[in-house]
C-alpha angles and dihedrals in degrees: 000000000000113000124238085219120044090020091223118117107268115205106230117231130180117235107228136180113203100206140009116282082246093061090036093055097053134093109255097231082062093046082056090067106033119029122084105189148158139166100295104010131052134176122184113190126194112184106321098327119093140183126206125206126178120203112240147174124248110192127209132182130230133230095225098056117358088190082074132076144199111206106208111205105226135171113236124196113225131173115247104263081058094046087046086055094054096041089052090044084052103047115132094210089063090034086056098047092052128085112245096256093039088061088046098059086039117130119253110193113237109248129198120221153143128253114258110196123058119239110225118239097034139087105272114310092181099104101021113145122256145162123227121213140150131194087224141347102272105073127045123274118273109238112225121201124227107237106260148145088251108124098221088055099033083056091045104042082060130054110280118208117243086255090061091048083051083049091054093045099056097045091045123099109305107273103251085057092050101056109030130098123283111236119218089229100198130357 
């Protein structure tokens, strides 16, 4: 996209946390024992306490161009009637036995939720409030802010220029943890 700015072609690139600030910050031989995760869910349970987390998509528009979009890849805390929800709307046995179009139109419950990974370069993002929804049951949920005077979500809820997407980019996960795969660490 070409940028309002600088004027040069800019490649767009999603920022993207693999896994929730909870499961980042702990020693691997503790995720071992206590993460259940996948590509989209993940529990982590410590004694007979858990917490759930669903991966979603926050959208946000750019100057240049508002018909565009950048999907950030962020971890939300739910309770666990709302994780349940997800998890039912997401289950491949009911994915397989809808047609295409059917899971598609499907309703996904809205969750509420907190966001569970911090954004470099703002006041603390972990805990802000959300909402999670999806037009169907074959892409993962969109993550909608709650108006605040928070600056990540001042900045997100208006169109963002192509260099602050380039700023986001380099202060997100390193690369090599963002797109690789997300292990199920235990089962």
């Amino acid at each position: 996209m070409r940028c309002a700015v600088c004027d040069q072609d800019h490649p767009l690139d999603s920022p993207a946390f693999l896994h929730p600030d909870a499961v980042r910050s702990m020693k691997p031989s503790v995720r071992r024992k206590t993460v259940k995760q996948d590509s989209n869910t993940c529990v982590v349970t410590v004694g007979s306490e858990s917490r759930y987390f669903v991966c979603g998509l926050l959208y946000v528009a750019f100057n240049e161009d508002p018909t565009k979009t950048i999907a950030w890849s962020i971890w939300v805390e739910v309770n666990q009637q709302g994780y349940d929800a997800v998890v039912t709307a997401w289950s491949p046995s009911l994915l397989e036995a809808m047609e295409e179009e059917e899971a598609a139109a499907a309703q996904f419950p809205i969750v509420p939720g907190k966001l569970a990974n911090h954004i470099p370069g703002y006041l603390e993002t972990v805990g802000l409030p959300v909402m999670l929804e999806s037009d169907g049951c074959i892409s993962a949920p969109e993550i909608l802010l709650e108006d605040s005077d928070h600056p990540f979500v001042a900045e997100c809820l208006g169109p963002v220029s192509i260099h602050r997407l380039l700023d986001w980019i380099a202060v997100a996960p390193p690369r090599d943890e963002r797109l690789g795969e997300r292990p199920e660490f235990s089962k």
